[in-house]
N, C-alpha and C positions, 0 to 999 in steps of 0.2 A: 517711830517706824524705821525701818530699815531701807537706806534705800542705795548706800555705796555697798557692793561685794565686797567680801576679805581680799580677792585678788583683787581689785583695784585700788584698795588700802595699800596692798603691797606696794603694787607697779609705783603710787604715789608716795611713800616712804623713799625706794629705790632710788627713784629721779628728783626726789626733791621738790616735786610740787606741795602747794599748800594748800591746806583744807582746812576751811571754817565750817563748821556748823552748828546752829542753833539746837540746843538740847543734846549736845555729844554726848553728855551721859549718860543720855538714857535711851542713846540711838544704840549706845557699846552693851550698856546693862541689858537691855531688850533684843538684843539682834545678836550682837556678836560674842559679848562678853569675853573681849581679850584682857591680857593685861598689856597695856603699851609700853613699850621699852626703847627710849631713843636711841638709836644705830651711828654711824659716825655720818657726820654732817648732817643731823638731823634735830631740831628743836622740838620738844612737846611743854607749848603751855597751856594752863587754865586760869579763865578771869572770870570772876561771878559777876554777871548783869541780872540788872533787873529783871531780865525773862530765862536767869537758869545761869549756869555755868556753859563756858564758852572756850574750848579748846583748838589752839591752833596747832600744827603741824606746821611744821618750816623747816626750809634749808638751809644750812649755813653754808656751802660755796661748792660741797661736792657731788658725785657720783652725776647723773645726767643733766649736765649743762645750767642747774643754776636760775633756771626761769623763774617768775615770781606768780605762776597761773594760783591762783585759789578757786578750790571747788568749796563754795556757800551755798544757805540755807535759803531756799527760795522764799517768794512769798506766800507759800501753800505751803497746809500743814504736811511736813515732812520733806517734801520739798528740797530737790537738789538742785544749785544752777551756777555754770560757771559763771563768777563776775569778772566784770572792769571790760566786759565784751559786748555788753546790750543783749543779755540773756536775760526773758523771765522764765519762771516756776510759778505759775500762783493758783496751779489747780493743787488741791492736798495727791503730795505722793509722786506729785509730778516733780520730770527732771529736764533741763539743760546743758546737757555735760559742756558741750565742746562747742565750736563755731563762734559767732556773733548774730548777734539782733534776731537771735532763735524763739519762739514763744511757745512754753508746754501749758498752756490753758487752763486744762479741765485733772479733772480726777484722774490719776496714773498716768496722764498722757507724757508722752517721750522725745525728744529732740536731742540725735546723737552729734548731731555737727552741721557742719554749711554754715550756711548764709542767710537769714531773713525768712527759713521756716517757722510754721506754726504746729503743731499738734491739738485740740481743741475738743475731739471729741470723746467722750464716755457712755457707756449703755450698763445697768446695773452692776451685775457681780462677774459681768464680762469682762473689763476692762477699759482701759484707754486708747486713743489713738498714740501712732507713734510714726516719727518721720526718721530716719535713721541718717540720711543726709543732704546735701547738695543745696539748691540755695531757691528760695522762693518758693515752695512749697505749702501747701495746706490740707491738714489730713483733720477735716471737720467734724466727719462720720466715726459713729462709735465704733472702737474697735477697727477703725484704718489704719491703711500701711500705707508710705511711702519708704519707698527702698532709698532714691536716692533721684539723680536728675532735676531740673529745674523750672517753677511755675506745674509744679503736678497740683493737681485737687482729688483728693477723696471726699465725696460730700454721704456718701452712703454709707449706713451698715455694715461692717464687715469688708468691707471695700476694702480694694488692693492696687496699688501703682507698684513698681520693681524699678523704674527709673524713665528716662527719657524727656522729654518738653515738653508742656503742656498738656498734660493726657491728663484725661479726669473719670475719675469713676465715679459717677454719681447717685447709686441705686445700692441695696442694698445686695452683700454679695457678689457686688461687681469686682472685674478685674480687668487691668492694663500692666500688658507685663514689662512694654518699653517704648519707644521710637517717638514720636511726638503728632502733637493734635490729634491725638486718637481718645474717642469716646466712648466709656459702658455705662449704656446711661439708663439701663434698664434692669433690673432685680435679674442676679446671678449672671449676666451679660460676660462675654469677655471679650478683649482683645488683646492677643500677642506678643503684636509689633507692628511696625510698617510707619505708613505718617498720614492724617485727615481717614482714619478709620474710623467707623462709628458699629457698635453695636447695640441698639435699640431696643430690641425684643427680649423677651427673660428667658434668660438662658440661649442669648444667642450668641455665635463665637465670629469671632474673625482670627486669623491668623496672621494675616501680615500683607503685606503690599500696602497697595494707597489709592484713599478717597473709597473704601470698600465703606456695604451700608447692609448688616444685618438687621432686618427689622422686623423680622416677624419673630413669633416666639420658638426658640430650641433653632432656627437659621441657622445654618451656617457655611463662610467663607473661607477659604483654603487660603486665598491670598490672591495677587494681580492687582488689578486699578478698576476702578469706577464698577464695580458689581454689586449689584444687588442681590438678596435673597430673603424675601419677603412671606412668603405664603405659606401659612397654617391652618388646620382644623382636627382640632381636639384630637385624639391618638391616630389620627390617617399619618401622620408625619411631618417634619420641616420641611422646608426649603433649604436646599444644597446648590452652593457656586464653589467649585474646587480654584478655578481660578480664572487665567487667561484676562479679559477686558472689555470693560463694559458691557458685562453679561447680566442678564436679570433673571432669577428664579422668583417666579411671584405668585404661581399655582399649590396648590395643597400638595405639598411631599413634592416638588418638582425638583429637577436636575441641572444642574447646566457643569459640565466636565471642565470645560475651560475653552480656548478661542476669541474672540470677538462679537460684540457684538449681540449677544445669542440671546434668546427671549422665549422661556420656558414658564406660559402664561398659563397652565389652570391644570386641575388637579394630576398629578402623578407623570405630567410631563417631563420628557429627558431629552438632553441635547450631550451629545459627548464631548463634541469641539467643533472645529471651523470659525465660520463666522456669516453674523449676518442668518444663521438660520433662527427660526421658529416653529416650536410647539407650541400651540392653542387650544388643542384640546384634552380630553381625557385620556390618560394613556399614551398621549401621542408621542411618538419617539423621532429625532436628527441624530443619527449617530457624530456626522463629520460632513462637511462639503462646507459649501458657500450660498446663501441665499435661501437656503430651500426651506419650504411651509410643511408643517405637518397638522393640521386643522382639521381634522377627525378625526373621532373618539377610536384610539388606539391604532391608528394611522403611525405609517415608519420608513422613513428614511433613512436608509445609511450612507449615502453618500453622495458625489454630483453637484450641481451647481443648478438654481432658479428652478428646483422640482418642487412642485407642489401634492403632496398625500391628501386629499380634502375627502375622501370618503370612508365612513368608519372600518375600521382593520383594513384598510388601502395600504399598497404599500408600495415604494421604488428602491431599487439596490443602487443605482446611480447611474450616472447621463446628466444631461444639462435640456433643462427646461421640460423636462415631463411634467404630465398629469395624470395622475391617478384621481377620478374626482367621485367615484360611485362605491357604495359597501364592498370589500375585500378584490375592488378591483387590482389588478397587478401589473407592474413594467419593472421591467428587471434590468434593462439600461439604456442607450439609446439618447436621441434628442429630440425632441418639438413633438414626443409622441401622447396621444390625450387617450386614456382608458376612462370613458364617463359611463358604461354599463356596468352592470352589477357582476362583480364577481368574472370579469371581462380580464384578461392577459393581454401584454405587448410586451414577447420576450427581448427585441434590439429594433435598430434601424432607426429611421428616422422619419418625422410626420408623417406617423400612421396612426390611424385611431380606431378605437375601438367603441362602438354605441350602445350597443345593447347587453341585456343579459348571458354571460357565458362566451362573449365572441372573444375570438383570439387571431394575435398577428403574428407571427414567430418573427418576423424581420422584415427589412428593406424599406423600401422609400414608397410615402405616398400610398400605404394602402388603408384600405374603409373596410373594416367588416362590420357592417349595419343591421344585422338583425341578430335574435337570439340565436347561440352556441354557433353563427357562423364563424366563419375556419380561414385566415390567411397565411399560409404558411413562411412566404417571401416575398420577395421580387420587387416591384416598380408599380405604382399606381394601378392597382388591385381593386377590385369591387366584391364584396361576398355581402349582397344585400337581402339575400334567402334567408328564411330560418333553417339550420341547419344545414346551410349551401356551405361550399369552399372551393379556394383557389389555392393550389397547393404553390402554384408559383408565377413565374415570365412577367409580362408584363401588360399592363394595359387591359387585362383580362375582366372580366364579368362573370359572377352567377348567382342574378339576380333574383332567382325564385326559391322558392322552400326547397330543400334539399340536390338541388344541383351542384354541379361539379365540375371545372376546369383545373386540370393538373396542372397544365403549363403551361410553354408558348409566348403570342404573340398578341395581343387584339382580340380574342377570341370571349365571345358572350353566349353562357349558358339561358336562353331565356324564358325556361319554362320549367314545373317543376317537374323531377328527378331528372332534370335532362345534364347531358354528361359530354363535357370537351377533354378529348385525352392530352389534347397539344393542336402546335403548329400555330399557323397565322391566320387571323381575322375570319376563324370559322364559327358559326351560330347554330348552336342545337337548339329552337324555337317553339318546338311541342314537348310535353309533355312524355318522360323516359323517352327523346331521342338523344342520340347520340352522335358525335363526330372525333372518331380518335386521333385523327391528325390532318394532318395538308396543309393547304392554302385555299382562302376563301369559299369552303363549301360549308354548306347548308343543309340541316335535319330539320324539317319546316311541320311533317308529321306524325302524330304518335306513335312512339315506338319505333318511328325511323332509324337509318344508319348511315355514315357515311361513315368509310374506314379512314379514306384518306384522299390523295391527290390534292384536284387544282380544280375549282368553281363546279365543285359536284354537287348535284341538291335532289335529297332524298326529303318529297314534299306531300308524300302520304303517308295514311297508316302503314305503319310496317312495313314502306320501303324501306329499300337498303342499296347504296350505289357504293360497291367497295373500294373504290378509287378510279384512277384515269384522269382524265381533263371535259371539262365540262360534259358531262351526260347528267342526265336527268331520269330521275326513278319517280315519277307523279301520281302513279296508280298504285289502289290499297295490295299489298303485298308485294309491289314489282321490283326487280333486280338489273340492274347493272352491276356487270362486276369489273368493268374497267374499261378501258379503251378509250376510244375523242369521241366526243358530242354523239353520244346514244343516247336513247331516248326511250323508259319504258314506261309508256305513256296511260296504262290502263290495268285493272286488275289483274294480279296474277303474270304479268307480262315478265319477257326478261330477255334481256341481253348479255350474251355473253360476255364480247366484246368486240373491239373493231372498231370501224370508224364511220361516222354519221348513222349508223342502224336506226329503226325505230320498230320499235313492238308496238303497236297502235290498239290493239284489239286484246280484249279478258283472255288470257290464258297462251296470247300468241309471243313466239319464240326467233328470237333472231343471234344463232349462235354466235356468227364472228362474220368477220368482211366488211365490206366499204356499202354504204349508202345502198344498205336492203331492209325491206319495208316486210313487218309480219302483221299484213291488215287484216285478216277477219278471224273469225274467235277459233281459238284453239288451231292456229296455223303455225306455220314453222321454215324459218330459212335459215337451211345450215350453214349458208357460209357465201361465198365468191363477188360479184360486183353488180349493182345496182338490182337486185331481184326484186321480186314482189309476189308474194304469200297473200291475196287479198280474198281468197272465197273461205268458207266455213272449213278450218278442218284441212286447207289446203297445204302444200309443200312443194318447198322449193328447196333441192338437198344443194343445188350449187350451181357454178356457174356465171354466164353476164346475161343481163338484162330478157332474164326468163322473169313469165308473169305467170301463176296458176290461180285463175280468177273462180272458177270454179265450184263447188261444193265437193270437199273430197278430193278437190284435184291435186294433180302433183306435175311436178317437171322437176324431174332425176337429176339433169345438169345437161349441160350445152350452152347455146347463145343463141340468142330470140327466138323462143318458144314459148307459147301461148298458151297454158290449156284451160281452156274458156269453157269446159261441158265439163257438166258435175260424172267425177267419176272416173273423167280422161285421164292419162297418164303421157307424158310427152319426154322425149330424149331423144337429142338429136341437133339439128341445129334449123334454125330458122321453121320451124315449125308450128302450126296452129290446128288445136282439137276442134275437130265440126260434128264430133257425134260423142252424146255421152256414153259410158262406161267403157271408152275404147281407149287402147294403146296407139299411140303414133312415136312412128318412128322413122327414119333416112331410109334405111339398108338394116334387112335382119340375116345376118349368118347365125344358124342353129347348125350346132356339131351336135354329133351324136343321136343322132333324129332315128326312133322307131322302125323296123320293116313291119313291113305288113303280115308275117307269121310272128312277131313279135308284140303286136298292138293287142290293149286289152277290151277296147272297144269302148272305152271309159268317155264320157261327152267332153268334147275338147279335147281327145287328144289328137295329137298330129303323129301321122305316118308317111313312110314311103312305101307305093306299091312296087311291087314287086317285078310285075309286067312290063310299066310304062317310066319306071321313075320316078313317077308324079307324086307331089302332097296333097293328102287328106287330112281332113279335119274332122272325127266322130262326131256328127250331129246330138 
């Protein structure tokens, strides 16, 4: 067999080393068929032994340096191996060129130099192992490589080391391309480089860094320290750790980008980096932050610290210490905010939550929106516990019933449903569509009520409405105050203009403006001046001070104490009291312009002057 090359005949004529081997001639006749021709400083003998003719090659003193290495005939048939170095050959075919205390074993196997390797292994019409250098080696597996480096093991098939300490590849197909303690110890496995690498899984890789552990099958590790990537099922995917430290992929097809830490536990989980997050579930995604969970199925994190995604397609953009805990609930950044309803928002701020179906907090501190699709827009310690209620802002606010509504403000409690706070402080719309668009501490108590505005106004029936001022009171169904201090329209239909202490007491009675005037019986009316009283049917009092038309139908025009107590009376003037009904009373009548008596038409009541005497008539 053939087992020296022509060029390394050469190199060794050249330099004068020496080469024995057993069956030279039929190594030259078979393989090379030169004719040999000694060159100057160069010996060629042959001595017949018992097992064949035996040709040396030898130097006599020149050309490179004179050595006395001999390359002999191993103990395998064909068989190369340097002697006088503790080189065997005793697989047939195998060689030991160079080194000391090398061992080629098996069929074809190869050991180019070092120290104390072995080559050992062969698989049919594959081939041999072969070690190429370095010192302590073992390439057991058929068809193994060692490149080079010290105490390598190939024990597998096809197996590959490239160099480094200690690395073993022990599966068939495996590879170790360098660095030391690194392991492929599973069929097609590789790893790199790095040092205390292991890949486990078939076909799992690592690249490089240290203490990485690819173990599941087709895994793989980009490189870092102490990561794992573990999790397979049949064509869903590997597990991927690109790098970063102590990262675990150990879900079917999961991710982990690099970071610390990070633990992408079950199927199709991705963590991009950070540290200390967690994927747990299907789909779930961490892009980056610190600490944060994502533990429902396609639940996503990108970023922030201690946020938890626990409800399936949940999702937070980042903040520290959110929760997203309900199906595609959302918080988009913020801190200590919990979205536990379904499909619920919390776009910023801080400890606010969200409960139910659909509800949303746009910002601020401390707000609840606790029923379905309610609405918090802002602010400070908010309540929208309606189904479809909202607090568009301010603070301290309420609206607690199905579809009510506070814009703004202060303290302000929507408490009944569609009822509506436009603003202001510690105002309560109570019934059912009433209303309070602003102030301070006024009150829509019933349905359909209003209060615009002002200070402790309470609109506390149907379809009152007190439009601001300071404390007045609208208590009857449809009655009106439209401003002024402490009025009062106390009965259906009633109303005050405005003014100060008025009260409409009576269905349909009217007290337009002025200080502490009373419109007592129904359908009466005080225009205006100080302390009047409107108290009969129908009665008026257009102005004045403390005129009273008690009446049916009575009136007093304007003055100061005047009475008209007969239904019908009519009074002006001053200090005046009616004693007969359907009569006018008055002080003092000047009439200009008064009729003669060729001028009169004789019409009942009218008045004339005769013509004769002066005097006034009255047509009967």
């Amino acid at each position: 067999m053939a087992i020296v090359p022509k060029y390394q005949l050469k190199e060794l004529f050249e330099c004068g080393d020496l080469i024995s081997q057993s069956s030279m001639t039929d190594l030259i006749d078979s393989t090379y068929n030169p004719t040999l021709i000694a060159g100057g400083n160069v010996n060629i003998t042959c001595v017949n032994t018992p097992s064949g003719p035996q040709i040396t090659i030898s130097s006599t003193g020149g050309g490179g340096g004179g050595g006395s290495s001999i390359i002999v005939p191993g103990a395998g048939t064909g068989s190369t191996v340097r002697c006088g170095v503790g080189n065997v050959a005793s697989g047939p075919g195998s060689a030991a060129l160079s080194g000391c205390d090398n061992q080629a074993l098996d069929l074809v196997s190869f050991v180019g130099g070092g120290a104390c390797n072995t080559a050992s292994g062969y698989y049919g019409g594959f081939g041999g192992s072969a070690v190429v250098a370095g010192g302590r080696n073992d390439a057991s597996g058929a068809v193994s490589f060692i490149g080079g480096g010290a105490c390598n093991t190939t024990t597998g098939a096809i197996s590959f080391v490239g160099g480094g300490f200690q690395n073993t590849a022990s599966c068939n197909g495996s590879f170790v391309g360098a660095g030391h303690d690194n392991n492929a110890i599973e069929s097609r496995a590789i790893v790199v480089g790095g040092q205390n690498n292991t890949a486990s899984g078939s076909e799992s890789f690592v690249g490089g860094g240290e203490r990485n552990v690819a173990s599941g099958p087709a895994a793989f590790i980009g490189g870092g320290f102490c990561n794992s990537a573990s999790g397979y099922y049949g064509t869903f995917g590997n597990a991927v750790v690109v790098g970063g430290g102590n990262n675990t992929a150990s879900g079917v097809a999961s991710f982990v980008g690099g970071g610390g830490n990070n633990q992408a536990t079950f199927g199709a989980a991705f963590i991009g980096a950070g540290s200390q997050n967690t994927a747990s579930c299907y789909n779930a995604a961490v892009m980056a932050g610190e600490c944060n969970i994502a533990n429902g199925n396609r639940a996503a994190i990108v970023a922030g610290s201690c946020n938890v995604a626990g409800g399936c397609w949940s999702f937070i953009g980042a903040g520290a210490v959110n929760q997203a805990c309900a199906p595609f609930s959302l918080i988009v950044s913020g801190s200590c905010n919990q979205a536990t309803g379904g499909y619920s928002t919390i776009v910023g701020g801080c400890n606010n939550f969200t409960s139910c179906d659909f509800s949303t907090v746009g910002g601020g501190e401390g707000n609840r929106a606790r029923c379905n699709h309610a609405t918090i827009g802002g602010g400070r310690n908010n309540g929208s516990d309606g189904i479809a209620s909202t607090v568009s802002g301010g603070y301290g606010n309420s609206a607690g019933y199905p579809y009510s509504t506070v814009s703004g403000g202060y303290g302000n409690s929507a408490g009944a449903d569609d009822a509506t706070i436009g603003g202001g402080r510690s105002n309560r719309a109570l019934e059912r569509q009433s209303t309070v668009s602003g102030g301070y501490g006024n009150r829509a108590s019933g349905r359909f009520s209003t209060v615009g505005g002002g200070y402790g106004n309470d609109a506390s029936c149907e379809y009152a409405t007190v439009s601001g001022g300071y404390v007045n009171i609208a208590s009857g169904e449809y009655a009106t105050v439209s401003g002024g201090y402490d009025n009062r329209a106390i009965s259906q239909d009633a109303t005050v203009g405005g003014g100060r202490s008025n009260r409409a007491n009576e269905r349909q009675s009217t007290v337009s403006g002025g200080y502490g005037n009373i419109a007592g019986g129904r359908f009466s009316t005080v225009g205006g001046g100080y302390r009047n009283d409107a108290c009969g049917i129908q009665s008026t009092v257009s102005g004045g001070y403390c005129n009273t038309a008690s009446g049916y139908y009575s009136a007093v025009l304007g003055g100061i104490n005047n009475q008209a107590t007969c239904n019908y009376a009519m009074v002006m003037g001053c200090n005046l009291t009616s004693d007969k009904a359907n009569t006018t009373f008055v002080n003092q009548l000047s009439i200009k312009s008064i009729l003669n008596e060729s001028n009169c038409c004789n019409l009942k009541g009218e008045i004339y002057m005769c013509n004769s005497n002066n005097a006034l008539y009255i047509v009967p």
